[in-house]
C-alpha positions as CSV (number, residue, x, y, z in Angstrom):
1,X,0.0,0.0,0.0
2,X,1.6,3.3,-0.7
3,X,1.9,5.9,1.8
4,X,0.7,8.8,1.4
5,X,2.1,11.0,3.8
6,X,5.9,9.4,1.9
7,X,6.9,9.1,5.0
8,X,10.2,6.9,5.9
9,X,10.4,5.0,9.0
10,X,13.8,4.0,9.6
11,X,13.8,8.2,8.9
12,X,11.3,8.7,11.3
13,X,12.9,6.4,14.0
14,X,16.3,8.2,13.7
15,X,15.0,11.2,14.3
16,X,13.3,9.8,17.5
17,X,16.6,8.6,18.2
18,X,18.4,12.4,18.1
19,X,15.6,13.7,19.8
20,X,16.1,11.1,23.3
21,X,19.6,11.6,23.3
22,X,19.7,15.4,22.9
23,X,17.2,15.2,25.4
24,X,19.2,13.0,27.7
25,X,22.6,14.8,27.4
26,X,20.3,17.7,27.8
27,X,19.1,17.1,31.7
28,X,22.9,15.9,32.4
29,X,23.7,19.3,30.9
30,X,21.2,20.9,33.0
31,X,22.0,19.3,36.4
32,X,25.6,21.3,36.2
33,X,25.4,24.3,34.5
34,X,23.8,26.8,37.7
35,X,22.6,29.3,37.0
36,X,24.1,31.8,34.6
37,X,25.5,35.0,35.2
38,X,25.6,38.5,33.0
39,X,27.1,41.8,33.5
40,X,30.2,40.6,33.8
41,X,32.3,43.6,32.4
42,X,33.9,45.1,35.6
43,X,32.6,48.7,36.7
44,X,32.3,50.9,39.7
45,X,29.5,52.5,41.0
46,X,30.4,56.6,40.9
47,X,27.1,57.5,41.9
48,X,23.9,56.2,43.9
49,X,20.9,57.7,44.5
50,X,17.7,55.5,46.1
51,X,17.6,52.8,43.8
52,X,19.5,54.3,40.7
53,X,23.2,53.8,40.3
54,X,25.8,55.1,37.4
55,X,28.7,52.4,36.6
56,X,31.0,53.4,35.1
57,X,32.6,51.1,32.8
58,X,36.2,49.8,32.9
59,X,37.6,47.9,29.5
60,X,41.3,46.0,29.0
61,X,42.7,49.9,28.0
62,X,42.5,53.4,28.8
63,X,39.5,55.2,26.9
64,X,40.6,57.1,24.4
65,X,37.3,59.5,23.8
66,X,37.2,62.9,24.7
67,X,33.5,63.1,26.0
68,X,32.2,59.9,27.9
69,X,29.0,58.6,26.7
70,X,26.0,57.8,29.2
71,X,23.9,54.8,28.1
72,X,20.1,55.1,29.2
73,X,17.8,52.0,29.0
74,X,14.0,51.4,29.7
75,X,12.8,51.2,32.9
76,X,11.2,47.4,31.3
77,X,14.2,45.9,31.7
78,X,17.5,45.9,33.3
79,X,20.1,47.4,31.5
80,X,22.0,44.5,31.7
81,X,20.7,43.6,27.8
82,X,23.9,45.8,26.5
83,X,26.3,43.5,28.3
84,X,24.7,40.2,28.7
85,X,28.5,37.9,28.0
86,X,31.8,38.9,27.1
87,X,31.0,37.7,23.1
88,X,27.5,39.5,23.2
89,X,28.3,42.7,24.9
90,X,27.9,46.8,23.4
91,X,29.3,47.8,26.6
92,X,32.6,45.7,25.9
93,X,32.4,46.5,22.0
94,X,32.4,50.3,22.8
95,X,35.1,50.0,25.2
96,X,37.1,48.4,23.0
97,X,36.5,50.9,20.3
98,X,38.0,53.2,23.3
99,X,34.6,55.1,24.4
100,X,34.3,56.2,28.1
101,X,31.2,54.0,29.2
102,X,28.6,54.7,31.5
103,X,25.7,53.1,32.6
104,X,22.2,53.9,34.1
105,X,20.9,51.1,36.1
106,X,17.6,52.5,37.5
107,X,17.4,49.7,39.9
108,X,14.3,48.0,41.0
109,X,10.9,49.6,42.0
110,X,9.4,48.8,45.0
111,X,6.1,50.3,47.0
112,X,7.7,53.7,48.1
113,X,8.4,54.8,44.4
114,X,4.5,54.1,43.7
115,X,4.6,57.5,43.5
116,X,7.2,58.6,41.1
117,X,6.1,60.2,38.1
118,X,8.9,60.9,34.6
119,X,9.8,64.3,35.9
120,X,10.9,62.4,39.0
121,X,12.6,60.4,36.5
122,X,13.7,62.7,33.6
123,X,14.3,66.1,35.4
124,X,15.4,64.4,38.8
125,X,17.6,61.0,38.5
126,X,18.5,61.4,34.9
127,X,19.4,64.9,35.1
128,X,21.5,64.3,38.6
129,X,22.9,61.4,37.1
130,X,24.2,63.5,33.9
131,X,25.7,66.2,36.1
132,X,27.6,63.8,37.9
133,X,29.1,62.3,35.2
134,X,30.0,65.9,33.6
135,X,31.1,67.0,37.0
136,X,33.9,63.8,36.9
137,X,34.8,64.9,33.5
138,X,34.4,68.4,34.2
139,X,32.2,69.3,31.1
140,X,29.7,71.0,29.9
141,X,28.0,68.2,28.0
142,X,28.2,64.8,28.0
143,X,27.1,62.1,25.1
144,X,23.7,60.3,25.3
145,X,23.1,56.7,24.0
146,X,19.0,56.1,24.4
147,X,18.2,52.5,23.9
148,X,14.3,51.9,23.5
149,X,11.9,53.9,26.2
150,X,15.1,54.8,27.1
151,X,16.3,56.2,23.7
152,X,12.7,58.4,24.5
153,X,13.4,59.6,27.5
154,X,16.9,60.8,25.9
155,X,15.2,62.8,23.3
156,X,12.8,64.5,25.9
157,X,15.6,65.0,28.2
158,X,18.1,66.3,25.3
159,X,14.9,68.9,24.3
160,X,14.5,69.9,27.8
161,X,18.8,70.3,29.0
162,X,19.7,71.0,25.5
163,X,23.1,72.8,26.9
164,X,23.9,69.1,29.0
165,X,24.2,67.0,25.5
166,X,26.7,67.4,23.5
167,X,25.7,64.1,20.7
168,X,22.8,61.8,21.3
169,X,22.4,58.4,19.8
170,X,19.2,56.3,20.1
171,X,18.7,52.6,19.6
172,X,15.4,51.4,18.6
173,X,13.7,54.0,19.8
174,X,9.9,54.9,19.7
175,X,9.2,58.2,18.7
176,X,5.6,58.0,16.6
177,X,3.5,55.4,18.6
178,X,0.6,55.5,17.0
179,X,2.1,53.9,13.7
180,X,-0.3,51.6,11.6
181,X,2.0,48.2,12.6
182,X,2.8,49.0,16.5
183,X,0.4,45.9,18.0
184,X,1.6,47.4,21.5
185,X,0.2,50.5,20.6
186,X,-3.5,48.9,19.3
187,X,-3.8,46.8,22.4
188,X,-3.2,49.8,24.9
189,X,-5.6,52.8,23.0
190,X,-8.9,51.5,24.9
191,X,-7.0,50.8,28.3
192,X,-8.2,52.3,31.3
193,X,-5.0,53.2,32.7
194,X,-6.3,55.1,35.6
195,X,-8.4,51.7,36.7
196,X,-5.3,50.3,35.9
197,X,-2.9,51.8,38.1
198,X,-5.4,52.4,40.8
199,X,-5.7,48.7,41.6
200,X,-2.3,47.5,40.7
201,X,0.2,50.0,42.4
202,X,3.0,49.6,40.5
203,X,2.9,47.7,37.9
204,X,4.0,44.4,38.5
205,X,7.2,42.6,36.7
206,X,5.9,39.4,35.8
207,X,2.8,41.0,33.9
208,X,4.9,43.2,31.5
209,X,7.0,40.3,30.8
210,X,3.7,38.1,29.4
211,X,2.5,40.7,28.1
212,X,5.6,41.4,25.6
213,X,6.0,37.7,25.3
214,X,1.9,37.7,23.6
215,X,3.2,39.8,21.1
216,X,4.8,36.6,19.4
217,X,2.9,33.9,21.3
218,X,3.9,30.8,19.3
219,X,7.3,32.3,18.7
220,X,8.4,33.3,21.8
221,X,5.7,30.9,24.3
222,X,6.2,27.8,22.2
223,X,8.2,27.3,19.4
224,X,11.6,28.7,21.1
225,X,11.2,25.7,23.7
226,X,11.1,23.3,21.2
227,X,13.9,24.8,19.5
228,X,15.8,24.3,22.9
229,X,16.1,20.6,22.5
230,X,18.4,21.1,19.4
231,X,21.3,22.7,21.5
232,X,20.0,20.6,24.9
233,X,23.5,18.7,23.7
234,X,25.8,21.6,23.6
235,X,26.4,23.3,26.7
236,X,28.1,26.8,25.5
237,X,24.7,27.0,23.7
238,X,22.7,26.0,26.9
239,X,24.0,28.7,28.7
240,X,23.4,31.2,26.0
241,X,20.0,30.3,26.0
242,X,19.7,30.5,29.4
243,X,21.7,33.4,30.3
244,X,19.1,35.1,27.7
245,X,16.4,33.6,29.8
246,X,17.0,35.1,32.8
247,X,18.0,38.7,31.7
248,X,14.4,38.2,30.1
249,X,12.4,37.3,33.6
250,X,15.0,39.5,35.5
251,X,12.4,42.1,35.3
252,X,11.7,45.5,37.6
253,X,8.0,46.3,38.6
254,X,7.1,49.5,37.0
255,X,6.3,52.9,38.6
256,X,2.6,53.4,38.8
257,X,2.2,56.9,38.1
258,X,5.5,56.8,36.0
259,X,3.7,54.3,34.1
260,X,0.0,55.9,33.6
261,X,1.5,59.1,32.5
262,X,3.9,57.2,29.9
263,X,0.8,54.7,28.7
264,X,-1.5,57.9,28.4
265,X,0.9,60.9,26.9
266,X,2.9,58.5,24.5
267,X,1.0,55.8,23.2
268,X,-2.5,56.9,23.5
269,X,-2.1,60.9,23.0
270,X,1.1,60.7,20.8
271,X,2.1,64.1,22.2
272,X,5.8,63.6,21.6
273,X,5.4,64.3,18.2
274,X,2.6,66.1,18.4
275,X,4.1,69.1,20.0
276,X,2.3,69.3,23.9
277,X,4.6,67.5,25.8
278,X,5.1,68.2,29.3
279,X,7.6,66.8,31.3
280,X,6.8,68.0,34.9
281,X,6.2,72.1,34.1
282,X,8.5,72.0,31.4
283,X,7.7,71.6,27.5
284,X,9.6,69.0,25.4
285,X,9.7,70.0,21.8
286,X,11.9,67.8,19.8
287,X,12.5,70.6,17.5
288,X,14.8,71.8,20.3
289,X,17.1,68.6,19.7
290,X,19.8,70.3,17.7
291,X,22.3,68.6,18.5
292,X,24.2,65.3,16.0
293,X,21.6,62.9,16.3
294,X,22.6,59.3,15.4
295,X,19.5,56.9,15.2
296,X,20.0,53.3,14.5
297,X,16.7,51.2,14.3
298,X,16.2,47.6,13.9
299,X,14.3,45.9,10.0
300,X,12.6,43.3,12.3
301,X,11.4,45.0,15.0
302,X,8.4,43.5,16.7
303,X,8.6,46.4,19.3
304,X,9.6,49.3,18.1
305,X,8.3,49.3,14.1
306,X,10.9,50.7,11.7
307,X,8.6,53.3,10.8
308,X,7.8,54.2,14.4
309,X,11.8,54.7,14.9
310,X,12.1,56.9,11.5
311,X,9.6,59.1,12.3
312,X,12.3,61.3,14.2
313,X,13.7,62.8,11.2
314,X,11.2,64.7,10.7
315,X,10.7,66.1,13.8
316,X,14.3,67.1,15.4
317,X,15.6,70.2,14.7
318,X,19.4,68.9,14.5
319,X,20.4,69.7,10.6
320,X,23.4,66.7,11.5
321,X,20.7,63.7,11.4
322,X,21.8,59.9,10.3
323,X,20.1,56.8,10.5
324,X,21.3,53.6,10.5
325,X,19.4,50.7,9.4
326,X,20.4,47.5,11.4
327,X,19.1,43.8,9.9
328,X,17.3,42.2,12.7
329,X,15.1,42.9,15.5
330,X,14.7,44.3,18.9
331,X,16.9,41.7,20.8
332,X,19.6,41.1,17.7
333,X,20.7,44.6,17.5
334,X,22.6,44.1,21.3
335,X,23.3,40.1,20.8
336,X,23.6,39.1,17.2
337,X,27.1,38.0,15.6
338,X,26.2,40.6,13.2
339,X,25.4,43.2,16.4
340,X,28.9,42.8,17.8
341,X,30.7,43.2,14.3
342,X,28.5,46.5,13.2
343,X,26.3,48.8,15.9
344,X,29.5,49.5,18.4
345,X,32.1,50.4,15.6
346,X,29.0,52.7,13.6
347,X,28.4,54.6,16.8
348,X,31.8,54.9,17.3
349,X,33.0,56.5,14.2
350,X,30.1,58.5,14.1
351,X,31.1,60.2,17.2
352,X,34.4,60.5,16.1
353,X,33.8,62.7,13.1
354,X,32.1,64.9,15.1
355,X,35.1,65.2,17.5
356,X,34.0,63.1,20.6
């Protein structure tokens, strides 16, 4: 009888096969490994303040830029994303390249920050953290590397301290958020925030993280895990795969207010680029961002839409604007093979033609 499916048992069996002992070598492999570790570049803390801390990072050789450069993440995640291991890592790559690293680590919410709003955020920790890194350096202005809400925040502060940034680069960074393709954006426009954030507090971790993840649900719920059993057998991969794992459940609650006002002035009222921004008492027009602007956004973006990234050109006033785009998504542009050969060297020469 023929078969119809053509399918090949001794094919089929073999493959049966693979899969037990992948699966085997696999739990062996799991027993040992631990758990994995990230961060691993060595710093020192040059400034604390409640639960934020400014590293400052130390590579293999003396930095050889003239104007550090302050990275700022989303309050999401930890920033931990830019140097997750010593292959995968834009803090090392830029270090190597000889920048003067910082790092913002905003540090983990609890129930007395329930209160903090983004002028708490923007125009109190960011803006203290700045002046101490400009006070160490003694300069006027400093460099500004935005990466995602926190490539946001950089714009808004850059339009609000204008005189405190000397270049700014952002990273995937949303600046329209009401683009036809941002699925965040659809699935927050009819949220009650304020019911939201009145029974919840802060917002917690462990809810942000599922939602994200139910932005790709078979991809990143399902299909990843099956994936898994493919490199169960090769423990450098294992680790990998966990290390990744861990940075992505290593999550910080979220600011209540911080959170209602961000939900409700960016994604549902698109007032960043519509001009009636307020940070606190003070206006953010982006048409006050005059200074270089380097912005390097990612083709596969699940997050942060190449359109909703591009959209800054036409609202910055800097007449120094290029944009960079990288092949591969929201995670890829830190971690990729093709990451660590192209985003730290491009930020780097671009800072050094304009004499940083």
């Amino acid at each position: 009888m023929q078969n119809p499916l053509h399918l090949d048992p001794q094919q089929a069996f073999n493959e049966v096969a693979t899969f037990q002992r992948k699966l085997a070598a696999g739990l062996q492999n799991l027993r040992g490994l631990g758990e994995q570790e990230y961060a691993n570049t060595p710093r020192e803390a040059v400034y604390n303040e409640d639960k934020l801390t400014v590293w400052h990072m130390k590579g293999s050789n003396k930095p050889t830029a003239r104007v550090p450069i302050v990275i700022v993440y989303a309050l999401v995640n930890t920033v931990w994303m830019t140097d997750l291991q010593e292959d995968r890592s834009l803090v090392r790559n830029l270090l190597e390249q000889g920048e003067d690293v910082y790092l913002i680590d905003w540090g983990y919410p609890d129930g007395a920050d329930r209160w903090l709003t983004l002028d708490d955020y923007l125009n109190g920790y960011l803006d203290r953290a700045v002046d101490a890194v400009r006070k160490r350096h003694g300069l006027d202005a400093i460099n500004l590397l935005g990466i995602c809400q926190g490539g946001t925040f950089s714009l808004c502060y850059t339009a609000m301290h204008p005189e405190k940034v000397k270049n700014l680069v952002t990273m995937v960074t949303p600046v329209d958020f009401r683009t036809p393709d941002n699925m965040l954006s659809h699935w927050v426009q009819s949220m009650d925030v304020d019911l939201f954030v009145d029974t919840l507090g802060n917002v917690p971790a462990e809810l942000m993280n599922w939602v994200y993840l139910m932005l790709k649900p078979l991809r990143l719920n399902q299909q990843k895990y099956v994936s898994m059993v493919e490199i169960l057998d090769n423990p450098a991969e294992l680790k990998n795969f966990l290390r990744m794992e861990r940075w992505i459940f290593d999550s910080p609650d979220q600011a209540g207010e911080a959170f209602r006002e961000f939900i409700k002035a960016f994604f549902q009222q698109n007032k960043l680029i519509k001009g009636d921004l307020q940070i606190g008492r003070q206006p953010v027009d982006l048409g006050m961002v005059t200074q270089p602007v380097l912005n390097i956004y990612a083709t596969q973006d699940h997050l942060v839409p190449p359109d909703a990234s591009r959209a800054l050109q036409r609202h910055v006033g800097t007449t120094d604007y290029t944009e960079i785009a990288f092949k591969g998504g929201h995670i890829g542009i830190y971690v990729s093979g093709r990451a660590q050969r192209e985003v730290a060297p491009s930020i780097h020469q671009w800072l050094r033609q304009r004499g940083a």
